[in-house]
DRENBA-473733 format. One record per residue (C-alpha): x, y, z. Coordinates in pm, whole numbers, padded with zeros to 5 digits, always signed. Each point is the difference from the previous one (the first is absolute). Layout:
% residues N
XYZ/...
% end
This chain:
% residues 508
+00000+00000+00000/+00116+00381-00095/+00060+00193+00275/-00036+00350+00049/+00260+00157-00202/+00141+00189-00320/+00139-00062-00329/+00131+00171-00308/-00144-00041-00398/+00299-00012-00218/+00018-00210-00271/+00330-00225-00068/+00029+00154-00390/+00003+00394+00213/+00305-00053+00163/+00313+00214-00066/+00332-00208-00173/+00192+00017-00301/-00248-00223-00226/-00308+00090-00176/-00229-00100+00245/+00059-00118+00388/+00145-00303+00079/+00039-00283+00303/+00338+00184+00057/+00176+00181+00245/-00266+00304-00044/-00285-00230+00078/+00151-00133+00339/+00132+00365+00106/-00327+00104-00014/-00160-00264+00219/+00256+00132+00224/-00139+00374-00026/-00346-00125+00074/+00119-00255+00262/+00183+00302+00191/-00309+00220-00019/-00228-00275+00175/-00161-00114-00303/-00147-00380+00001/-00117-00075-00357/+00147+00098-00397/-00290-00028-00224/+00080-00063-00367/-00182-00058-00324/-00003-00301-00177/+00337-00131-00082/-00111-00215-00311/+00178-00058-00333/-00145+00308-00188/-00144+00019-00358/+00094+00253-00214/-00253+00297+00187/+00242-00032+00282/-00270+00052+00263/-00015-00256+00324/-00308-00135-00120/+00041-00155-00332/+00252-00279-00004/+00107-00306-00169/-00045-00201+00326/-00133+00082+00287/+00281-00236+00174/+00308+00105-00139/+00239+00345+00154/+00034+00231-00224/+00403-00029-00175/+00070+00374+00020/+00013-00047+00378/+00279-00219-00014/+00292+00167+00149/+00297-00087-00271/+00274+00143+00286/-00109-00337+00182/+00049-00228-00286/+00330+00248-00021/+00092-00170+00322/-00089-00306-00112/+00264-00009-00298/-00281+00021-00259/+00099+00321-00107/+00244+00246-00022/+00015+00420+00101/+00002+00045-00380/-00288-00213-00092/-00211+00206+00270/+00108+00306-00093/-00182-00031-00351/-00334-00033+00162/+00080+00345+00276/-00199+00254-00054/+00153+00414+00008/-00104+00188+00285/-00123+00288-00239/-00219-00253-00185/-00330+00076+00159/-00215-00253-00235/+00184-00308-00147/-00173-00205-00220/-00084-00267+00158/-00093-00217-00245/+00350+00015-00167/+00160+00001+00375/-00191-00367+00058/+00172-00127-00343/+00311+00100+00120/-00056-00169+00362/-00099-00340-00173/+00316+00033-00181/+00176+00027+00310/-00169-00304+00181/+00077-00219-00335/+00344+00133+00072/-00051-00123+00346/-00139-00343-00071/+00282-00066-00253/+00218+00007+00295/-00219-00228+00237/+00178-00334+00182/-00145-00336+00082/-00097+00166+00434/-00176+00245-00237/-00155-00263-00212/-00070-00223+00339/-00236+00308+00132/-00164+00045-00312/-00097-00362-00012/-00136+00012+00357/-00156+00374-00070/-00218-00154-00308/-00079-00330+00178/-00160+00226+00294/-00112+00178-00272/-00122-00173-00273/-00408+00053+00075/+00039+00348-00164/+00398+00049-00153/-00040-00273-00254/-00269+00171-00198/+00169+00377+00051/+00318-00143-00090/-00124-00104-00335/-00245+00230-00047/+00296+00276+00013/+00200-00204-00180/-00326-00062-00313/-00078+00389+00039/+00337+00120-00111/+00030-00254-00266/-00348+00076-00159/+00059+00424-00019/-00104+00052+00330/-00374-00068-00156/-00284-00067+00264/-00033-00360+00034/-00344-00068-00162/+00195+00115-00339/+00301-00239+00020/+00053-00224-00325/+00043-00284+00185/-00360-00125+00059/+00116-00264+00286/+00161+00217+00160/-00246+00285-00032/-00227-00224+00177/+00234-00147+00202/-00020-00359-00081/+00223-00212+00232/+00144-00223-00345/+00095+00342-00100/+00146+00158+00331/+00248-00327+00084/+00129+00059-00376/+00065+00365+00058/+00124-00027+00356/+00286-00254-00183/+00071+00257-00278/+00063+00287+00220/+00146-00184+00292/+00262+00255+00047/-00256+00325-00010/-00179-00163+00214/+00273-00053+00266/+00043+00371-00046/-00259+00123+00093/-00048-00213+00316/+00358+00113+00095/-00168+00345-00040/-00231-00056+00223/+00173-00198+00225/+00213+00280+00022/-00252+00217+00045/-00162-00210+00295/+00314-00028+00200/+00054+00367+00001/-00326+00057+00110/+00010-00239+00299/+00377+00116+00108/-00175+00385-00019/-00337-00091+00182/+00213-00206+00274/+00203+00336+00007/-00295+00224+00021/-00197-00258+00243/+00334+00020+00283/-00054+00375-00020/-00341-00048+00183/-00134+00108-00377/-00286-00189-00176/-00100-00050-00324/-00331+00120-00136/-00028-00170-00379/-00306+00089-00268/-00121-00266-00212/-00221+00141-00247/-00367-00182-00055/+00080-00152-00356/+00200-00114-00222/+00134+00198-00333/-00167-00207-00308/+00376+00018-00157/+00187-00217+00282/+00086-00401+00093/-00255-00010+00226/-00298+00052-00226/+00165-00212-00240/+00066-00307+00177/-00337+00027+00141/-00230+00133-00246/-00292-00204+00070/+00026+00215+00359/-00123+00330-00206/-00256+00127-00127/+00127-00031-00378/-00197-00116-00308/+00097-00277-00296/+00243+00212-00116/+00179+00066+00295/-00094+00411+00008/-00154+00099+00342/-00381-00021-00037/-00021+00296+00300/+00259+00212+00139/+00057+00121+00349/-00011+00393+00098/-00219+00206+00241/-00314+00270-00066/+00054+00336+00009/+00146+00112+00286/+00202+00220+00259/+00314-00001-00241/-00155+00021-00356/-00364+00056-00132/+00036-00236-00302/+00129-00286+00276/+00249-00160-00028/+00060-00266-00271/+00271-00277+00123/-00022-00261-00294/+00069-00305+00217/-00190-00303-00081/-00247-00108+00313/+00016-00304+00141/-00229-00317-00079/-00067-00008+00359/-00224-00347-00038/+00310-00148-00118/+00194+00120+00290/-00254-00126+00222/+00022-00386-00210/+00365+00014+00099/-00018+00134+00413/+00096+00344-00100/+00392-00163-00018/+00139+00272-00269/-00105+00283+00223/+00095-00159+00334/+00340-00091-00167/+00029+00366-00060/-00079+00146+00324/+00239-00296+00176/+00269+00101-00240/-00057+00389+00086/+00002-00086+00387/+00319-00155-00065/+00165+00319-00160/-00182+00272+00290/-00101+00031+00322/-00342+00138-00075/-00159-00008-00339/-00244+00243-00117/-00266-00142-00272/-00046+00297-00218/-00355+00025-00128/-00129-00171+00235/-00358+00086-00052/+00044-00268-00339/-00026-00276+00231/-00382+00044+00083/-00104+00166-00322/+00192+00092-00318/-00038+00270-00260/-00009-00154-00295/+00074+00175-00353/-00089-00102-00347/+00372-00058-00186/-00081+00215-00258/-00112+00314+00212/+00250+00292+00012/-00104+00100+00300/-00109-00149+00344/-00332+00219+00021/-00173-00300-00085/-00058-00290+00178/-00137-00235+00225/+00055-00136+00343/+00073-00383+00004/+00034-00196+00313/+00323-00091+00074/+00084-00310+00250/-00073+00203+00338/+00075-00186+00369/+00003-00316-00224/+00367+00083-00109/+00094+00163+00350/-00132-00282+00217/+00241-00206-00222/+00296+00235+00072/-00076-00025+00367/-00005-00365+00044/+00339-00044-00247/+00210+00312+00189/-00194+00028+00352/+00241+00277+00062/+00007+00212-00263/+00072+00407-00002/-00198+00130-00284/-00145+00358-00054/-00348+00044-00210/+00037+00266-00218/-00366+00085+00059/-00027+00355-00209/-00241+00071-00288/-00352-00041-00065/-00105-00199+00304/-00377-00077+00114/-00128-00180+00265/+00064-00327-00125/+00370+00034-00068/+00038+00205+00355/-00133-00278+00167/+00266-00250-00212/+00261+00166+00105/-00077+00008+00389/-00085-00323-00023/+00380-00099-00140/+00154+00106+00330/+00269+00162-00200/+00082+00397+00067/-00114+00239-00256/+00122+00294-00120/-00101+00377+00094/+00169+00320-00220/-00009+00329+00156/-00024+00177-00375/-00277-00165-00052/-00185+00159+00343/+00028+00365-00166/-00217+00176-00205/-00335+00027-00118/-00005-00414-00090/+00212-00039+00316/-00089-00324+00177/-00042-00001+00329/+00125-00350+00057/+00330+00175-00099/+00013+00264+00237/+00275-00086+00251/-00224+00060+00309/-00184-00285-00159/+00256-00259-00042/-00036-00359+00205/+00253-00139+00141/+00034-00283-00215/+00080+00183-00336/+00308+00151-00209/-00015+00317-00056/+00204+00232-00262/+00017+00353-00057/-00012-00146-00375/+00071-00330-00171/+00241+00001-00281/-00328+00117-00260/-00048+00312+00151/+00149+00331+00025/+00254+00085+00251/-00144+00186+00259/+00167+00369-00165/-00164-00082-00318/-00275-00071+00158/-00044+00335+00131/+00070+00156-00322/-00304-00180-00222/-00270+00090+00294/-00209+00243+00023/+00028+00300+00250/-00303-00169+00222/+00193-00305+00022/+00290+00112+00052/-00103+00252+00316/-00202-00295+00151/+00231-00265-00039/+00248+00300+00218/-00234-00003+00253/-00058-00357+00058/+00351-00014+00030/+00047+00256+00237/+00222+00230-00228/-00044+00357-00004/+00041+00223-00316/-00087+00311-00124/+00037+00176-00363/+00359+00154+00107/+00104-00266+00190/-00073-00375-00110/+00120-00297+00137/+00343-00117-00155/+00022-00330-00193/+00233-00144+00299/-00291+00130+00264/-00324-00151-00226/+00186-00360-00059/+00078-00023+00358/-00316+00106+00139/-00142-00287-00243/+00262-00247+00151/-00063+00086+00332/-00396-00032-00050/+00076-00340-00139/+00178-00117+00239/-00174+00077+00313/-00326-00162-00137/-00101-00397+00117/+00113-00117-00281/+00200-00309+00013/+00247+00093-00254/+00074+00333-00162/+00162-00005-00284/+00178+00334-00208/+00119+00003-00343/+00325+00148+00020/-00039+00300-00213/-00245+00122+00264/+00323-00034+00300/+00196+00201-00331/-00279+00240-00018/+00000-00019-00397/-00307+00097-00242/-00146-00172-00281/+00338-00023-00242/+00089-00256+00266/-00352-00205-00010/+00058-00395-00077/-00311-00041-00217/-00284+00223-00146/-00297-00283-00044/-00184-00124-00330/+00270+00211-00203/+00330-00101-00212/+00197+00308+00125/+00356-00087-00061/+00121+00147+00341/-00216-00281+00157/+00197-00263+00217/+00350+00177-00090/+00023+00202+00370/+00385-00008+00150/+00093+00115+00332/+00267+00223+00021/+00286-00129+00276/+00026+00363+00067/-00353+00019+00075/+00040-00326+00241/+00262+00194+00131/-00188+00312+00095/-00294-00193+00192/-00042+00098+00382/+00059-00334+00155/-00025+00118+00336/-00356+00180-00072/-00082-00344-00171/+00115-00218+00289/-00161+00271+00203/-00353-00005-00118/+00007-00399-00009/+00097+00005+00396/-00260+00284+00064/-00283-00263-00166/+00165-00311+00139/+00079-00116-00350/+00367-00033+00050/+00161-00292-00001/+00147-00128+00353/+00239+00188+00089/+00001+00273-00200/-00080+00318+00148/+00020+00366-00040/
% end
């Protein structure tokens, strides 16, 4: 069980280091150190998934394996696989403020080919051991990768090769002989991958720090898992999603917001015990401490989309496998830390779903502003059992915030908060983010949790993700180590005393 205390939103790709994107590196475990000293108990991250091309968290080629650009090549440095040289091709300039990240992943792969070249027979022992633990999910991804690259990078429902389109096992023994040695490299990726997550989680975990993971509600239509089990999704004769996942209009866009992600065939999942999705939530409960089901409100009703709509604006409510699927979870991992993300359109129904789960919710204190403020948001309203953020990683940052509402909003939102301001003299950034914090953190809530840019005191340039939109700034934010440098850890470790969320023996 959560007790009461605090945590930080930061996602593994926003930390600072000489790569294109954040790493498992040294960066990653200096900050659990910053965080740690500060009386922090919990990092919350995004989903750490192999990525498709759109390079957001939630669209993946498998929902099982890490993400490659988190490797950190200065291990496999260490390890002999590579050299200072070979790593230097893949840093990235200081005064480079947007690489392009596509071309920076070709160049990493290049580097971990480099690295697997290089690989022994102790290396070869762990990635036979790796895959045999493994093989439930890294057989198909393996090969899958492997088939994707060969074929153009094509989605798989357009491969020329009809058995393996559809994934006939006469078909997949042949290929897995043919590409024996692709396939070995890419379970040495993720072997790699794996190991360097566990060695930074056991670090993080002996700093008193826990992990918070996301898993995101479905599966992208492009990745191993909806291609080694197809007849799990809602997909018709020809293999092209009959429906598509998204939800109606809403907070964040008023054309809603269209995912694409083929729905699950949730009467098959039921034939088969629900075993793909508890496989899924045992193998994210592995990788974190807590896991946070994103979307939560899918698992009692879905919206479902026609494929060929363009937007999600129309719809219709299916029912989804409700405290069916949950009582499952419950008897398989008895002791389980998840967090509902219970936002959206909720009714009755669904509220009564997710108290009946027993898992914590979520409460946002952006969303307890404003004329469509609701009052289940409103920090004076919060339960005990609960997580609650200033924002989640789809909203503003609490400075941006401020500068899209409206004057109303803005003046009431002072007051509930307790900060005075006139015309001539307004509240400074520093003074509104910390009255926020402080607000947050002195409410029953369980767990508060703050994205860092609100400790930074940024606006909306530094916002991870603007909803139901393909702006190319999305999912791109980087922390500064300057700005990491410049936070008030004793005001931090201060204000987590003051609301007894510090850990023992930290105090200010």
């Amino acid at each position: 069980m959560i007790k009461r205390s605090s945590g930080v939103l930061m996602h593994i790709s926003s930390l600072p280091g000489p790569f294109a994107t954040g790493t498992l590196g040294r960066e990653a475990k200096e900050f659990a150190e910053l965080i740690s000293k500060m009386g922090f108990s919990y990092w919350q991250i995004l989903p750490i998934n192999h990525l498709t091309e759109e390079n957001s968290p939630y669209t993946n080629h498998s929902l099982f394996a890490i993400n490659p650009n988190f490797i950190d090549l200065l291990d496999l440095e260490s390890r002999g696989l590579l050299t200072s040289d070979d790593i230097g091709e893949v840093r990235v300039q200081s005064r480079q403020k947007a690489p392009d990240l596509s071309s920076m992943t070709k160049k990493r792969l290049i580097m971990l080919r480099k690295a697997f070249s290089r690989i022994g027979p102790a290396d070869l022992a762990e990635i036979k051991a790796f895959s045999e633990r493994n093989a439930h999910w890294l057989d198909a991804y393996a090969l899958f990768t492997v088939l994707k690259g060969n074929f153009g990078d094509v989605l798989w429902n357009e491969w020329p090769v009809i058995g393996l389109r559809l994934h006939k096992s006469d078909a997949v023994a042949r290929a897995f002989e043919e590409y024996e040695n692709d396939i070995l490299f890419w379970k040495f990726v993720q072997c790699t991958a794996y190991r360097q997550w566990f060695e930074f989680r056991g670090y993080v975990n002996g700093l008193g720090i826990g992990i918070v993971g996301d898993i995101p509600i479905y599966a992208s239509f492009d990745s191993s898992d909806v291609w080694a089990n197809d007849h799990l999704f809602q997909l018709n004769t020809k293999h092209i999603p009959k429906r598509v996942g998204g939800v109606p209009p809403d907070y964040f866009n008023k054309n809603g917001q269209l995912w694409g992600n083929p729905l699950y065939d949730w009467d098959e999942m039921k034939k088969e015990k629900y075993g793909w999705w508890l496989s899924r939530i045992e193998n994210a409960l592995e990788i974190y401490d807590v896991v946070r089901i994103d979307h939560a409100r899918g698992l009692y009703a879905y919206w479902a989309v026609p494929y060929a709509n363009k937007t999600a604006k129309k719809g219709e409510w299916l029912k989804g496998p409700g405290m069916d699927l949950i009582r499952r979870i419950k008897s398989r991992l008895p002791e389980a830390s998840l967090i509902i993300e219970d936002l959206g359109s909720l009714d009755r129904a669904v509220k009564r779903f997710f108290t009946s789960t027993g898992y914590p919710g979520m409460r946002v204190m952006q969303f307890g502003f404003g004329p469509d403020g609701g009052v289940n948001h409103l920090v004076k309203n919060y339960p005990v059992e609960c997580v609650a953020y200033t924002g989640t990683h789809d909203n503003n940052t609490i400075i941006g915030w401020y500068e899209d509402v409206d004057e109303e909003t803005r003046l009431s939102s002072f007051k509930e908060l307790g900060l005075s301001a006139t015309q001539d003299s307004p509240p400074s950034d520093m003074e509104i983010c910390r009255a926020w914090i402080e607000s947050l953190f002195k409410s029953n809530a369980m767990l508060a949790i703050v994205p860092i840019q609100d400790f930074l005191h940024e606006g909306s340039q530094s916002r991870m993700n603007v909803p139901g939109t393909a702006s190319p700034s999305n999912w791109t934010y980087r922390v500064k180590s300057e700005s990491l440098a410049s936070l008030d850890a004793d005001w931090l470790a201060g204000v987590n005393s003051k609301y007894g969320r510090a850990q023992p023996g930290v105090k200010k």
